[in-house]
N, C-alpha and C positions, 0 to 999 in steps of 0.2 A: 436405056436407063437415063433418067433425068435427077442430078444434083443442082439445089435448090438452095442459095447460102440470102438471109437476111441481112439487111445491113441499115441502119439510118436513124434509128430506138435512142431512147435516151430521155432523162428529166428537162418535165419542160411546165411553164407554170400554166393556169386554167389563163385559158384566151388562145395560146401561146399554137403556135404550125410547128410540125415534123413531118418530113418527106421517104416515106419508108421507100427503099428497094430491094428487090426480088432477083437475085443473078442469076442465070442457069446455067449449066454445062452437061455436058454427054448427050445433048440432043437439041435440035432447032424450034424453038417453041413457039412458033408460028401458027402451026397447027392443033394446039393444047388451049385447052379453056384454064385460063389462069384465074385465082379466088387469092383475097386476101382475108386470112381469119384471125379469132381471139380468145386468150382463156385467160379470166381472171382467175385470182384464187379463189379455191371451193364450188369453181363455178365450171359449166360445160365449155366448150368449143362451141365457140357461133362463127356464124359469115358476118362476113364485116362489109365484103362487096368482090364482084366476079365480072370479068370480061371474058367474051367469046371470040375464038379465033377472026372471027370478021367485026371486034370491038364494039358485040355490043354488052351494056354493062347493067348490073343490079346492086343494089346497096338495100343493105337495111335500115329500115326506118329508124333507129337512133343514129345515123351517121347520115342519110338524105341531107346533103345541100350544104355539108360542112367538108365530108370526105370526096377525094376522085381517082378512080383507079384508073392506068392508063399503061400500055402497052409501047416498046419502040423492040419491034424485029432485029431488028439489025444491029441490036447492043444485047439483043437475047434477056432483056430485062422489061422487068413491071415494075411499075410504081405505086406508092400509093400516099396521095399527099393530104396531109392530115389540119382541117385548119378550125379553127376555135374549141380547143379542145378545152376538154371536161374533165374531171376528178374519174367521173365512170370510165373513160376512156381507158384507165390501165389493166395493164392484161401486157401480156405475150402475144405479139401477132404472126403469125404464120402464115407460109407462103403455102400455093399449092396448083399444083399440074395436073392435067389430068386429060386423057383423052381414050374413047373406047372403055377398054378393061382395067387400065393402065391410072394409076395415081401413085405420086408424089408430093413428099411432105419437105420443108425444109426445117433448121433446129429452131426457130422463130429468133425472134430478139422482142427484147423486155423497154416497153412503152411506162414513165410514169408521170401522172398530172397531178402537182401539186403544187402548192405556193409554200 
């Protein structure tokens, strides 16, 4: 069992960096493909971007070259640092684990881009 706590959200104006992370507990996430996702209102869950246990990473094309997701084992945490953001950019972003059969959500934290 893997617990998944968000933390790093928060109002921030359009241009403006946030540094989300990802804590884990009950299990070594070394081995887990970690993603970082988003739901605005009325709108689905999408990926935002995913690293694989041996870090390699994928972003979706509205986040390429702005966002970077990044990995440290040994603090059992994911990152994901957020830079020239957008108005589009708010949403709920959520963490997520996942390995074999096995996936985990965590309760996300609330991202807003406004001036």
């Amino acid at each position: 069992q893997v617990q998944l706590v968000e933390s790093g959200g928060g109002l921030v104006q359009p241009g403006g960096s946030l540094r989300l992370s990802c804590e884990a507990s009950g299990s070594i996430i070394s081995r887990y493909a970690m993603g970082w996702y988003r739901q605005a209102p009325g709108k689905q869950r999408e990926l935002v971007a995913t690293i694989t246990s041996d870090s390699s990473r994928n972003y979706a094309d509205s986040v390429k070259g702005r966002f970077t997701i990044s990995r440290d084992n040994a603090k059992n945490t994911v990152y994901l640092q957020m830079n020239s953001l957008k108005p589009e950019d708010t949403a709920v972003y959520y963490c997520k684990a996942s390995r074999g059969y096995s996936t985990y959500w965590g309760q996300g934290t609330q991202v807003d881009v406004s001036s």
